[in-house]
LOGURO-377576 format. One line per 3 residues: number of its first residue (from 0); their letters; for each residue y, x, z of C-alpha. Coordinates in steps of 0.02 Angstrom, whole numbers, plus 50000, padded with zeros to 5 digits. Example, Ala and Ser with C-alpha at 12.3 -4.5 7.8 and 13.67 -1.06 7.14 Angstrom:
2
0	AS	49775/50615/50390  49947/50684/50357 $
//
This chain:
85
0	XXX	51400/49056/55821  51396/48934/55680  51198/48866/55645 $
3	XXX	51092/48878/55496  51060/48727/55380  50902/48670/55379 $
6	XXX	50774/48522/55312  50698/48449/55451  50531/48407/55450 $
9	XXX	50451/48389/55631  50566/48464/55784  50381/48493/55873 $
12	XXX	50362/48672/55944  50563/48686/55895  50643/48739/56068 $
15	XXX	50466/48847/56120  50485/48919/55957  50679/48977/55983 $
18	XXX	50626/49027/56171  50507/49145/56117  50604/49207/55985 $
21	XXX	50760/49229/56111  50640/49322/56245  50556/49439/56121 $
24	XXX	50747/49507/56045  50788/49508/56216  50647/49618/56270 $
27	XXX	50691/49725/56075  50877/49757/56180  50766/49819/56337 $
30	XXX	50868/49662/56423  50727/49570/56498  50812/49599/56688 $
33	XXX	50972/49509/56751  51081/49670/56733  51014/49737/56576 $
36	XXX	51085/49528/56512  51232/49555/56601  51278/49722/56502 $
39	XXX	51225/49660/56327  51395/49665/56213  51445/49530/56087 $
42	XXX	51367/49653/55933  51206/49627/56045  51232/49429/56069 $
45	XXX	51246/49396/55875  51077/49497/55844  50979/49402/55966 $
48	XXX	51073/49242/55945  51035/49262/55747  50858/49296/55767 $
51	XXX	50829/49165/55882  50912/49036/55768  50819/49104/55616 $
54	XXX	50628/49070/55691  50531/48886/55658  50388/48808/55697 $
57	XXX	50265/48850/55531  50260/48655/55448  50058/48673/55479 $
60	XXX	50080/48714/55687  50206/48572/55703  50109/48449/55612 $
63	XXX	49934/48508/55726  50051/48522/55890  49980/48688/55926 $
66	XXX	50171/48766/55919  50197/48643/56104  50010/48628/56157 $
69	XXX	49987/48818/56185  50103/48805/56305  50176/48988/56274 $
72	XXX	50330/48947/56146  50248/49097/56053  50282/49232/56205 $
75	XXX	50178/49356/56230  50104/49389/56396  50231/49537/56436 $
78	XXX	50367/49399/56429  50250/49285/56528  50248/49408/56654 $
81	XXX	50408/49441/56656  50477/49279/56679  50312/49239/56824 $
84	X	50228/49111/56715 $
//
């Protein structure tokens, strides 16, 4: 999947910010278990992969640190839960 061009500013909160995205299309495809990853076709790959890809740090959180401090990446507590943080 080819990336997006971007200006980068701060890479702070970058990777938690692509995790959560990643988990919350995941849990949009109802693939938040082994299996449900397993059976997710390339159609479903792009869309997540895309979305993912598409989500930043706002310039403000990166700058403060609250994007990494939090310490969620932006998930919600389902996803928390899911994953037994």
């Amino acid at each position: 999947m080819p990336g997006e061009p971007v200006t980068v500013v701060d890479t702070i909160g970058a990777g938690d910010t692509v995790n959560g995205a990643l988990l919350h299309r995941l849990d949009a495809h109802g693939a938040l278990s082994y299996a449900a990853v397993a059976a997710l076709g390339a159609d479903d790959w792009r869309d997540i992969l895309r979305f993912a890809a598409a989500r930043r740090p706002s310039p403000a959180r990166a700058r403060c640190g609250t994007a990494v401090r939090g310490g969620t990446g932006g998930m919600t507590g389902r996803h928390r839960r899911a994953l037994g943080a």
